[in-house]
C-alpha positions in Angstrom: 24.8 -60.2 46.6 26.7 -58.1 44.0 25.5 -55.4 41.7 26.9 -56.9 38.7 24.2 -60.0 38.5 21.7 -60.0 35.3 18.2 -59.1 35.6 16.4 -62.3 33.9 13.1 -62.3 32.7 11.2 -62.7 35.6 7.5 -62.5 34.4 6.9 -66.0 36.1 7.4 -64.0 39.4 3.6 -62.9 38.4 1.9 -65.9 39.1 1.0 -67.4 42.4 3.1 -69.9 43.7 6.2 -67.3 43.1 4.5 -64.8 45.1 4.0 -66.2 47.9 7.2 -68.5 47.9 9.4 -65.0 47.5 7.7 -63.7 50.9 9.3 -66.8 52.6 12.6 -65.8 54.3 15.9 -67.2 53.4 14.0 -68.3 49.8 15.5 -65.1 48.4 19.1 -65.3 49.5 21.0 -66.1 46.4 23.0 -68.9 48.2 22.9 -70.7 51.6 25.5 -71.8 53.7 24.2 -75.8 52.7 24.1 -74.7 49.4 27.7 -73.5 49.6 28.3 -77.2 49.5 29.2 -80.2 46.9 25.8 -80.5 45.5 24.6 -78.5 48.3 21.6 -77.4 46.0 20.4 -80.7 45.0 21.1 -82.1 48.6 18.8 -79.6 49.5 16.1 -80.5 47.0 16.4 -84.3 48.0 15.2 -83.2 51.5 11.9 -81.6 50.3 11.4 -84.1 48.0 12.0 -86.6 51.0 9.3 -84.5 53.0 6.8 -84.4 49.8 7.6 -88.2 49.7 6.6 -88.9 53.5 3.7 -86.8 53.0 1.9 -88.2 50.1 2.6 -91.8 52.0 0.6 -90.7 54.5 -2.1 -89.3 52.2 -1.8 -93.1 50.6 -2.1 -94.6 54.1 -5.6 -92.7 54.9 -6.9 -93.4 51.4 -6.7 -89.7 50.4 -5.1 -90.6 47.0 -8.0 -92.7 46.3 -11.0 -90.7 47.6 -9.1 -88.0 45.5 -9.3 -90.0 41.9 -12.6 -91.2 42.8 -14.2 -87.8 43.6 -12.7 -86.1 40.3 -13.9 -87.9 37.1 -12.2 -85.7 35.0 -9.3 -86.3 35.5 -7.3 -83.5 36.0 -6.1 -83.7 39.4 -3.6 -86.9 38.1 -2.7 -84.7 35.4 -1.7 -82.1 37.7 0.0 -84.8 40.0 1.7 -86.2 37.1 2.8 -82.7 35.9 3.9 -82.3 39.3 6.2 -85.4 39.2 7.6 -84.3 36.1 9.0 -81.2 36.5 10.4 -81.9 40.4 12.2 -84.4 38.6 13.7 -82.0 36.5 14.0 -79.8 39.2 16.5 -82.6 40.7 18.0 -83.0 37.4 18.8 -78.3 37.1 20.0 -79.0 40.8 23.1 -81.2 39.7 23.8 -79.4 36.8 24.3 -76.2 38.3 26.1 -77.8 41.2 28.8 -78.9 39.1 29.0 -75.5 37.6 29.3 -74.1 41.3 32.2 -76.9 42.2 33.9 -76.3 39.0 33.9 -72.4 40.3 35.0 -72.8 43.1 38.1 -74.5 42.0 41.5 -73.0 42.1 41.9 -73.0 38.7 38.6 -74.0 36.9 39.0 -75.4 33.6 35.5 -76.8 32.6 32.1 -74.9 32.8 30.5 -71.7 32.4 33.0 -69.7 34.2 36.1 -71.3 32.2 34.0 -70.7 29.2 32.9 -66.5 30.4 36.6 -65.8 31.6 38.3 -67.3 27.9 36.0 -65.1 26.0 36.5 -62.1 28.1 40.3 -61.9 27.7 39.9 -61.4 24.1 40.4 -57.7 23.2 37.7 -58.0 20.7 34.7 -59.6 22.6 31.5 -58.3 23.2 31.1 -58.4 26.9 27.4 -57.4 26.4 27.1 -60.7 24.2 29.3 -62.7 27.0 26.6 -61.5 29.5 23.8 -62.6 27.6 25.2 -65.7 27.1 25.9 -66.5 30.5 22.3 -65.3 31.9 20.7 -67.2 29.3 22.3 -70.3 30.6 22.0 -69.9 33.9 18.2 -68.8 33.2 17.0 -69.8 30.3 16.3 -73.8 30.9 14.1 -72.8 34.1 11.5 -70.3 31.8 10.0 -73.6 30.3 9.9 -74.7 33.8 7.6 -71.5 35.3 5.3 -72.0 32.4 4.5 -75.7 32.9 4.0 -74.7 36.8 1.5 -71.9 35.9 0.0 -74.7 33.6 -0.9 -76.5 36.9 -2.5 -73.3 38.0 -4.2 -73.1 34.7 -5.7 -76.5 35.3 -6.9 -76.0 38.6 -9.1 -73.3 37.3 -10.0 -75.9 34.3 -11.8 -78.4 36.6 -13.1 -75.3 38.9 -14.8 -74.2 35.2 -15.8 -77.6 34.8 -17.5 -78.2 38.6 -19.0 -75.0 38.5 -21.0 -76.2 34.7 -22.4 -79.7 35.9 -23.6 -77.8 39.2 -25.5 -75.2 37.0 -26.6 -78.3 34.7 -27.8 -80.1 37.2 -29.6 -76.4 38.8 -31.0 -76.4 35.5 -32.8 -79.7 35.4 -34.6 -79.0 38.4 -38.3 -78.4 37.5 -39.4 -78.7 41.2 -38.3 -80.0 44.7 -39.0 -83.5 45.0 -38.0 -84.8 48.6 -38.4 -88.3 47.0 -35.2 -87.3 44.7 -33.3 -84.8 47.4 -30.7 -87.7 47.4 -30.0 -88.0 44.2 -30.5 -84.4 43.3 -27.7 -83.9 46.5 -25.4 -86.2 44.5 -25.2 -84.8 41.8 -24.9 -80.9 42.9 -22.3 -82.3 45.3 -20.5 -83.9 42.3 -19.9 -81.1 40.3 -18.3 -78.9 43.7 -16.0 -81.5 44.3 -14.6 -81.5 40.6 -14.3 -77.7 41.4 -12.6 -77.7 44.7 -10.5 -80.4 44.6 -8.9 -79.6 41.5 -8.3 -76.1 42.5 -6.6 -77.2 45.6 -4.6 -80.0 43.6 -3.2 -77.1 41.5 -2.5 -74.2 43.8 -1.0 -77.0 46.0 1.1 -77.9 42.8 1.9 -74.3 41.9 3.2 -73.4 45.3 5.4 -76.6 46.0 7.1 -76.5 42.4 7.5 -72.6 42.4 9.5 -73.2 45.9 12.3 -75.3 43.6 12.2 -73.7 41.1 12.3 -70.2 43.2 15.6 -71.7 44.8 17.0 -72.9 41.6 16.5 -69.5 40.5 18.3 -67.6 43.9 21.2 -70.4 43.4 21.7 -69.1 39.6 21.7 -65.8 40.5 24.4 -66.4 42.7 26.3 -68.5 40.6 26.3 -65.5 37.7 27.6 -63.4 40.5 30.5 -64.8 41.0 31.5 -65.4 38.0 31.1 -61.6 37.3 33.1 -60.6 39.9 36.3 -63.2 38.8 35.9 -61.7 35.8 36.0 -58.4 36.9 38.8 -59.4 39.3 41.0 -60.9 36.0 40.6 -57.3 34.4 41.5 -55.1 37.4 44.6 -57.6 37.7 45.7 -57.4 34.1 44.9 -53.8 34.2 47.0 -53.5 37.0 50.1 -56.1 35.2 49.6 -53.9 31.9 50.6 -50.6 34.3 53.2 -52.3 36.0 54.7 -52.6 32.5 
């Protein structure tokens, strides 16, 4: 959108769920028309929450949810939902916040917010505008760092419980001292047992990884946008006082 905007750190775009949720078109537009809107960015996030929402009372409706708990002892697949949970809600939480920042920009004469705060500092003759920039990307990027880590930590634990499936099935291999067709049931069980705990928890948390990394991918795009324009007002103020100085 405009040359000025901040590279972040973007290290989280490494891990799974950012790839494939920046392949997605319109994902990396900094802003979208609905967007554009009062609290278009968290109106936005309501909807998918709302289709997340419909979909897991389906999955409740057809028992999924408990088939799920009951097949993984462990555990970890209602940490990873929980996790999950957590950090959409959050997700909700960054959307607001940085909607007001975008209202109060968009303002004739904003007086509140980042940009009131960037454009203050930047008519000072002394101020670092290296320092200013910092600033300003750090806020608009720094809260969602915590954010990407805690979604690759639902990767992470995916590949816990595969661990852990994968090490009762080998156990239980391990037991065997002979085929028993008298015990095949049991024995079926148990090897059964331990690829479920692997499976299903590496579905829970690529499934996890990819629906949280869409938000936060948005959230992301929105901030971007949001730093780009108020780079370019600031760079507007200067040309125009620049231009007032020279008329003097």
């Amino acid at each position: 959108m405009n040359s000025l905007t901040p590279v972040p750190s973007r290290w989280h775009q490494r891990m799974w769920g950012a790839l494939v949720v920046r392949r997605l078109p319109v994902v990396g537009r900094p802003t979208m028309t609905l967007e554009q809107m009062p609290q278009g960015l968290f109106l936005l996030w309501l909807a998918f929450m709302g289709l997340l929402t419909f979909g897991a009372a389906v999955m409740w409706q057809h028992g999924l949810w408990y088939r799920l708990v009951q097949a993984d002892p462990t555990g970890l697949t209602i940490v990873i939902v929980l996790l999950f949970i957590g950090c959409s809600l959050w997700a909700g939480a960054r959307s607001w916040a940085l909607g007001l920042q975008w209202q109060a920009l968009q303002a004739m004469n904003p007086h509140s917010g980042w940009a009131h705060d960037y454009l203050s500092a930047r008519a000072h003759p002394h101020t670092d505008k290296g320092v200013l920039l910092q600033v300003l990307s750090d806020r608009a990027h720094g809260p969602q760092e915590m954010a990407w880590w805690l979604n690759g930590i639902q990767l992470k634990l995916g590949l816990l419980g595969k661990v852990i499936g994968f090490s009762v099935l080998a156990l239980e291999l391990g037991r065997m001292d002979g085929f028993d067709p008298q015990q095949s049931a049991q024995m079926l069980k148990s090897l059964t047992g331990g690829l479920g705990i692997a499976l299903l928890t590496t579905i829970t948390g690529l499934s996890g990884n990819i629906l949280l990394g869409l938000q936060l991918m948005r959230i992301d795009r929105f901030a971007d946008g949001l730093v780009a324009e108020i780079l370019s007002l600031g760079e507007a103020q200067a040309m125009q006082q620049a231009d007032t100085e020279a008329a003097e």
